[in-house]
C-alpha positions in Angstrom: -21.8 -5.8 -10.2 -20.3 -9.0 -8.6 -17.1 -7.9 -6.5 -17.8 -10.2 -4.0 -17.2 -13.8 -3.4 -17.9 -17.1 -1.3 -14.7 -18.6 1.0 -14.7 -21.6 -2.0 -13.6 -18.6 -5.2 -9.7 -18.3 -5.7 -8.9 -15.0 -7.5 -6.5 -15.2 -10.0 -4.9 -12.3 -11.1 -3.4 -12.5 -14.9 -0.9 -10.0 -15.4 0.0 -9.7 -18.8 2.4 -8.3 -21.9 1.4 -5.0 -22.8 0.5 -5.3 -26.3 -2.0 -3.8 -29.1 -4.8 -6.7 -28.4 -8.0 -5.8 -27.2 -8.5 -7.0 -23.3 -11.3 -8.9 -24.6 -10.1 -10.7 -27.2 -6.7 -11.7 -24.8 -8.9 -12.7 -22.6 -10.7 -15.0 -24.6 -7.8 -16.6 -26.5 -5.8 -17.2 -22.8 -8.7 -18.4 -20.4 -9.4 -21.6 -21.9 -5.7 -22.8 -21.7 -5.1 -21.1 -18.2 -8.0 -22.8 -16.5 -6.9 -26.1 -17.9 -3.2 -25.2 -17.1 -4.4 -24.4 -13.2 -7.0 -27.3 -13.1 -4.2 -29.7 -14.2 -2.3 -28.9 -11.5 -2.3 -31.2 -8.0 -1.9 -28.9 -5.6 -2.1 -24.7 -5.7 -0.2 -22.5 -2.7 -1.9 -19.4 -2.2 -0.6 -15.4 -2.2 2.1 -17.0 -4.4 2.6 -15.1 -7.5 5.0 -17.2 -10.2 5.8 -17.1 -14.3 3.3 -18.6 -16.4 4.8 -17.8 -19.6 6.4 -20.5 -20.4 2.8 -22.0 -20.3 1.2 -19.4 -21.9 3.8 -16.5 -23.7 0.6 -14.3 -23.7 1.3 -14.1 -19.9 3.7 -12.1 -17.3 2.5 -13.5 -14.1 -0.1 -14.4 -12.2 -1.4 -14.3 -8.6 -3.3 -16.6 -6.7 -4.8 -15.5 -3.7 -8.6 -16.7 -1.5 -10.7 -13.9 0.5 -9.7 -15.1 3.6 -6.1 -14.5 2.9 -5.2 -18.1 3.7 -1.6 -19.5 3.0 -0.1 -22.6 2.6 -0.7 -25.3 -0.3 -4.1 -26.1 -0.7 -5.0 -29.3 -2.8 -7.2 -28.8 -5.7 -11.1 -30.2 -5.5 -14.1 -29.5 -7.8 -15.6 -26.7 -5.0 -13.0 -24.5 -6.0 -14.0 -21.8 -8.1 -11.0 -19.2 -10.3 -12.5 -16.0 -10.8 -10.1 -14.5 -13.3 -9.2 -10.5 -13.7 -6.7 -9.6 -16.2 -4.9 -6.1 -16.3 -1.6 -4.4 -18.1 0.5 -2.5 -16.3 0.4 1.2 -17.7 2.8 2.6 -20.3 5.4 4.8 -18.8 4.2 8.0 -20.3 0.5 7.5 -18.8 1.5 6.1 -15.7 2.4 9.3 -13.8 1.2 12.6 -14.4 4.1 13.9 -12.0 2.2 17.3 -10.6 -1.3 17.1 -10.2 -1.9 21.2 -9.3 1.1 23.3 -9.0 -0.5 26.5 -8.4 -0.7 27.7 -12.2 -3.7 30.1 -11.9 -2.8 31.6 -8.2 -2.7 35.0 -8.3 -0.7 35.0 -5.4 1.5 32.5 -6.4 5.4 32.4 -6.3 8.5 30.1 -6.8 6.9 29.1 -2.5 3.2 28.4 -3.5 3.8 27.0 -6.6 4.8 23.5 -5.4 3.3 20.1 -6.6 0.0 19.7 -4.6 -0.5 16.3 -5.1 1.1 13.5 -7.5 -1.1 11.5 -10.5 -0.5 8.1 -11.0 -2.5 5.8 -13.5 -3.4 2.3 -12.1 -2.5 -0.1 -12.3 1.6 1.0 -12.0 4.8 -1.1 -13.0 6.1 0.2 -9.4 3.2 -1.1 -7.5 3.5 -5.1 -8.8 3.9 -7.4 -5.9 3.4 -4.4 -3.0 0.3 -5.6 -1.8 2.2 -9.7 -1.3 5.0 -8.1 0.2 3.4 -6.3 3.2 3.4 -8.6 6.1 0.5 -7.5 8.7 -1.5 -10.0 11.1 -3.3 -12.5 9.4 -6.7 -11.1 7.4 -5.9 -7.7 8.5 -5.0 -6.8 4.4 -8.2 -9.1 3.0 -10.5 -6.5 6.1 -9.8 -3.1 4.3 -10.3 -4.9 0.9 -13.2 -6.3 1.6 -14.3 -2.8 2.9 -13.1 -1.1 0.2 -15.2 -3.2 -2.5 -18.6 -3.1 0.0 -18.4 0.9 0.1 -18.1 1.0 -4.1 -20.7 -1.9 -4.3 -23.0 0.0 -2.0 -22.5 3.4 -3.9 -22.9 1.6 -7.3 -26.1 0.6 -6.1 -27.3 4.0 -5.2 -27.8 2.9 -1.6 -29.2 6.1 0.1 -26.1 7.5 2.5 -28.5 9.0 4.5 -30.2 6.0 5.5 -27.0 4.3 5.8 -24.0 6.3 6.6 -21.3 5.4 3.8 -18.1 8.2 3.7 -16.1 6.0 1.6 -13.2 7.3 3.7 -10.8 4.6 5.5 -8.1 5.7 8.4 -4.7 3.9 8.7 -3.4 5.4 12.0 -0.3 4.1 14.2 3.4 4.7 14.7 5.7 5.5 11.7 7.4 3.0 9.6 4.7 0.4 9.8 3.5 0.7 5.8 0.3 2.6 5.8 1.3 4.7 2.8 2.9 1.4 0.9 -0.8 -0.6 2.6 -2.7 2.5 0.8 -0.9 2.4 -2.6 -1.1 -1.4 -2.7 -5.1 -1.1 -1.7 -5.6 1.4 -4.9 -3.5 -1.1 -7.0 -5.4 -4.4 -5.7 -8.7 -2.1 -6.3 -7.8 -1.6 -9.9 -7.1 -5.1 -10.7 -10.3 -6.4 -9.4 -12.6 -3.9 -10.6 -11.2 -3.3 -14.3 -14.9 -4.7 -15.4 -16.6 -2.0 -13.6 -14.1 0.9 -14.4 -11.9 1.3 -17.3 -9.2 3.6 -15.5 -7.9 3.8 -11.9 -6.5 7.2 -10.8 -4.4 7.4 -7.5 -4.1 11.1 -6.4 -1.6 11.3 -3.7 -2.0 14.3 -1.8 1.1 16.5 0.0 -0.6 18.0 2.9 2.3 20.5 3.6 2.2 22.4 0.0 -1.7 23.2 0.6 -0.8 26.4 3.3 0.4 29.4 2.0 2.0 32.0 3.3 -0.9 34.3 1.9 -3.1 35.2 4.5 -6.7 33.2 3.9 -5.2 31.6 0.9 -4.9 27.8 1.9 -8.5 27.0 2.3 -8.8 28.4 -1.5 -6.1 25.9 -2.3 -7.6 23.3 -0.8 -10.9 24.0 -2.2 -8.7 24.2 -5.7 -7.2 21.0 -5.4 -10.3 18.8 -4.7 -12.0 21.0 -7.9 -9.6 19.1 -9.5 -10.3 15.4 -8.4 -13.6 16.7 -9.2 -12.6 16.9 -13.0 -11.6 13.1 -12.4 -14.4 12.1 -11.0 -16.8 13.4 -13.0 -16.2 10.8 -16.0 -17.8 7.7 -14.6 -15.7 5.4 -16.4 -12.7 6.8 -14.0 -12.1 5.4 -9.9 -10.4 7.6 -8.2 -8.5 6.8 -4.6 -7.1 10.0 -2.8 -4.6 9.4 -0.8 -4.1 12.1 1.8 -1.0 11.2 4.2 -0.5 12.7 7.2 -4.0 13.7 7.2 -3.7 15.2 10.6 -1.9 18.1 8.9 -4.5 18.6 7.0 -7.1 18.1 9.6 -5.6 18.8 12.9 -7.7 19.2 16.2 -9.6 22.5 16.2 -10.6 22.3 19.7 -6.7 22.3 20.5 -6.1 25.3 18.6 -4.7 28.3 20.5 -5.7 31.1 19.5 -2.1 31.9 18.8 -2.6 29.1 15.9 -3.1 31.1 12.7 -6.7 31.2 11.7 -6.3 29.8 8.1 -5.1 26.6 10.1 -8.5 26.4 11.3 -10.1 27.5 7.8 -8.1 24.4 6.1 -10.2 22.0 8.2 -13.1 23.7 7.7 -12.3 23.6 4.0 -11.1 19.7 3.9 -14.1 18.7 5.6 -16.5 20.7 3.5 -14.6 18.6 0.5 -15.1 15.5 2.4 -18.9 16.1 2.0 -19.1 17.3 -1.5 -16.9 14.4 -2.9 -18.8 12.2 -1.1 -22.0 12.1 -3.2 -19.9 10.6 -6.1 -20.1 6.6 -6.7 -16.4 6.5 -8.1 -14.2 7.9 -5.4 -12.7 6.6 -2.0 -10.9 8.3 0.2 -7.7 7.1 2.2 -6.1 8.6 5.5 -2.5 7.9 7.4 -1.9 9.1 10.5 1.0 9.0 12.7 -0.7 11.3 15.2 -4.5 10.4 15.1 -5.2 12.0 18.5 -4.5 15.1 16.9 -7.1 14.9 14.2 -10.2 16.7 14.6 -13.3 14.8 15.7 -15.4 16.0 12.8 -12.8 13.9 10.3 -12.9 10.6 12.9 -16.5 10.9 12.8 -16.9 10.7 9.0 -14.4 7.7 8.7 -16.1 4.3 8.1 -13.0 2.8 9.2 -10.2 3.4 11.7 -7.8 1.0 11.5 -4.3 1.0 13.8 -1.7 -0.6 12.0 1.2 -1.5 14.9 4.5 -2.7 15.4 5.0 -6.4 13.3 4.5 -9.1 15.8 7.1 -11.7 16.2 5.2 -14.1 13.4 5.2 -11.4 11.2 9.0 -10.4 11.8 9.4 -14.0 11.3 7.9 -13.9 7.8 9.4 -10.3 6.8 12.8 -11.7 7.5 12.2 -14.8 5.3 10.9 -13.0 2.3 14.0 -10.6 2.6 16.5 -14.1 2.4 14.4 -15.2 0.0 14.9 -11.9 -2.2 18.8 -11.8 -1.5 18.9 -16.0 -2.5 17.0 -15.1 -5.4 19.4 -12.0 -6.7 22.4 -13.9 -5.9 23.8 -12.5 -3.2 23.2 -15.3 -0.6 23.9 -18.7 -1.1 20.0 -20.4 -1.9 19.6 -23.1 1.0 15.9 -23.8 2.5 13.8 -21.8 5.0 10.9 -24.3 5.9 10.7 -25.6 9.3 12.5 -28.9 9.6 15.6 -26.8 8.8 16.7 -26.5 12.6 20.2 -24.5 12.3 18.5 -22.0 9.8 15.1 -21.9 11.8 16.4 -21.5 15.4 18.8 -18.2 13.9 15.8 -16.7 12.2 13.5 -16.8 15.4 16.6 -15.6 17.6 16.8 -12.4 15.2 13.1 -12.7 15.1 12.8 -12.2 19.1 15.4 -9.3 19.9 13.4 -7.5 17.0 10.5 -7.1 18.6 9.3 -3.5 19.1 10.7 -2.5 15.3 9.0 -0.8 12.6 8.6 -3.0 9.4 11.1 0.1 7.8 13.7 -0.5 9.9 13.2 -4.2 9.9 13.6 -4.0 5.8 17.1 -1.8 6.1 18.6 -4.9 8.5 20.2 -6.5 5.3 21.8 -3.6 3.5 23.5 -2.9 6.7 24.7 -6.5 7.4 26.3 -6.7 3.7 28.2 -2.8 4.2 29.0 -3.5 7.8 29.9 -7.0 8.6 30.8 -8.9 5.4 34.1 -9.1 4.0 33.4 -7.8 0.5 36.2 -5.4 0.3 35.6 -6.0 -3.4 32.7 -5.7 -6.2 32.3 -9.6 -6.7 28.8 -10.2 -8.2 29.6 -13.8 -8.5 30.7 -14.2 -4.8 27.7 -15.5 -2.7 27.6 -15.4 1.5 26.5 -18.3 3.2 23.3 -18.1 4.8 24.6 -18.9 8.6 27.1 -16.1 8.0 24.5 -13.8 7.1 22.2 -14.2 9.7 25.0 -13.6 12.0 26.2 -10.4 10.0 22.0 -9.4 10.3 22.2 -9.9 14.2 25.5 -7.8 14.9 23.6 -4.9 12.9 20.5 -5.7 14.7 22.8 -5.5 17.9 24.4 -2.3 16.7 21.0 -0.2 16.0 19.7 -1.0 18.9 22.1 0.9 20.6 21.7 3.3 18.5 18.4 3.6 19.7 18.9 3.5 23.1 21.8 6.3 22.6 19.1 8.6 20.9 16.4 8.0 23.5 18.7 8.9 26.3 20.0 12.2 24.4 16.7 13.1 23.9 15.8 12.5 27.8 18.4 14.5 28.4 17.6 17.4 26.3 13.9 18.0 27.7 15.7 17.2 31.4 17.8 20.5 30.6 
């Protein structure tokens, strides 16, 4: 099994038509003309996904992208090696099992308990295309937990003894809300299914909801929990199947026993007895990985730090990163119309200098509130009274409309910072 790769390999990621065809036999018909499509090309830019199909009809899109995450355009030379992997996008009756365990079988269970435990989604998803490009983090930060991700399988493919060396499969995205380490975690489980479609022929993401897993039933949650992974289980048993568990807000799940009152109900404590006892079983399987979010990770219990390979904080964007988040939004809005299209790249000084001013008094934003900046300039401070699709806004006016709303939520923030001061001050 060959997951990894040298700095000189460009992945290319062939995303194509669903159709009745055998992967194979697509494969072999396309790969000839696409390596002499990309090899006749002067220059490639990197992390830039674009439409082939007028190349090759066979084709959706594909992806270009090096290990090291780097950007910019890159001319081609003979060191350069394309690794291809080709996927479909699931049909829409496979691609979501909606409720993975809703309680059917619980004695106890009523119209309470019998909520969807966790959703099923079949990889890789319609809904999940271009996720993984579109999250904006410091540079090689996304290529780390990949990386990571495809050295814990390789390791467990090879049978390498965890008790020798110490592999949990289990990665922690921790840090303050709104940053994307849900959207980071879906896009992982996605990226994973793309580049591993040789070793496994189906990719399950189980996203579990934390909160639905305590009952009011007294000693019942642990049994739920204990349910719940009994049913992963069932996934994980066919070999042919890898499963990512996504378990968000883990510190609900697994919160601090040592800072437990003992006011706190004892199942709380039984649920992280019951979650980590999971932890251990799952474990032993080669076709399962398991990945944490926290916005709280100084309340999760030591036992669950310990067994995490990797702890990662995912912060605030820094101001190269707001840059970048703000052009891909223009970019977006250019390409749907709604702004006029004019040019981004530096040399543009009028554009540049108003980007990096909304850039600078952004700082200290979540990438969520960053992303909601443009649907609030277009309601607030444009002077669309009327549904004009064909009417486009200048991109001067734009930014200007995107730094009054930037002004505006600001102190919005402030106001709520000091009504809350003043409530705990009373």
């Amino acid at each position: 099994m060959n997951f990894l790769s040298n700095s000189n390999t460009v992945h290319v990621e062939v995303r194509l038509h669903r159709c009745e065809q055998r992967m194979q036999t697509l494969q072999a018909e396309i790969e000839p003309q696409l390596d002499a499509y990309l090899k006749s090309l002067k220059t490639l830019r990197w992390n830039l996904a674009f439409d082939a199909s007028t190349h090759i009809p066979a084709i959706q899109s594909i992806l270009l992208e090096k290990d090291n995450g780097e950007n910019g355009i890159v001319k081609l030379d003979n060191r350069l090696k394309f690794r291809y992997h080709y996927y479909m996008t699931q049909r829409p009756e496979l691609r979501s099992g909606g409720g993975f365990f809703d309680g059917e079988g619980d004695v106890n269970a009523d119209d309470l308990d019998s909520v969807i435990s966790a959703n099923h989604v079949l990889l890789p998803a319609s809904e999940f295309v271009g996720l993984w490009d579109n999250l904006i983090y410091e540079e090689g930060l996304k290529e780390k937990l990949l990386k990571f991700a495809l050295s814990a399988l390789s390791f467990s493919q090879h049978n390498v003894d965890s008790n020798v060396i110490a592999c949990n499969r289990l990665l922690l995205l921790h840090g303050p809300p709104g940053t994307g380490k849900t959207s980071l975690c879906k896009a992982l489980a996605q990226k994973l299914a793309v580049r591993t479609q040789k070793m496994y022929a189906y990719t399950h993401l189980v996203e579990i909801n934390s909160h639905s897993l305590f009952s009011k039933w007294f000693s019942e949650s642990g049994k739920l929990v204990a349910r719940l992974f009994g049913k992963i289980g069932e996934l994980v048993a066919d070999k042919n199947n890898l499963v990512c568990v996504l378990i968000d807000e883990v510190e609900s799940l697994a919160y601090q026993r040592s800072a437990m009152s003992s006011n706190e109900p004892r199942d709380a404590m039984r649920v992280v007895n019951a979650v980590l006892t999971q932890l251990d079983d799952i474990k032993a399987c080669s076709n399962v990985l398991i990945l944490a979010t926290s916005n709280l990770a100084h309340s999760i219990d030591l036992a669950f730090l310990d067994r995490a390979d990797i702890r990662q904080y995912i912060g605030l964007p820094a101001i190269s990163a707001i840059v970048s988040i703000y052009k891909s939004m223009l970019t977006e809005l250019m390409a749907r119309g709604i702004v006029q299209t004019e040019p981004l790249e530096k040399g543009q000084e009028d554009s540049e200098d108003l980007i990096s001013s909304l850039a600078e008094r952004s700082v200290g934003l979540s990438g969520r509130t960053l992303r909601k900046l443009p649907l609030l300039a277009h309601a607030q401070h444009t002077s669309r009274d009327l549904f004009e699709v064909d009417q486009k806004i200048t991109l001067s006016d734009f930014l200007d409309a995107m730094l009054l709303s930037l002004e505006q939520l600001l102190a919005e923030k402030r106001h709520l910072k000091l009504e809350t001061y003043t409530q705990e001050m009373a």
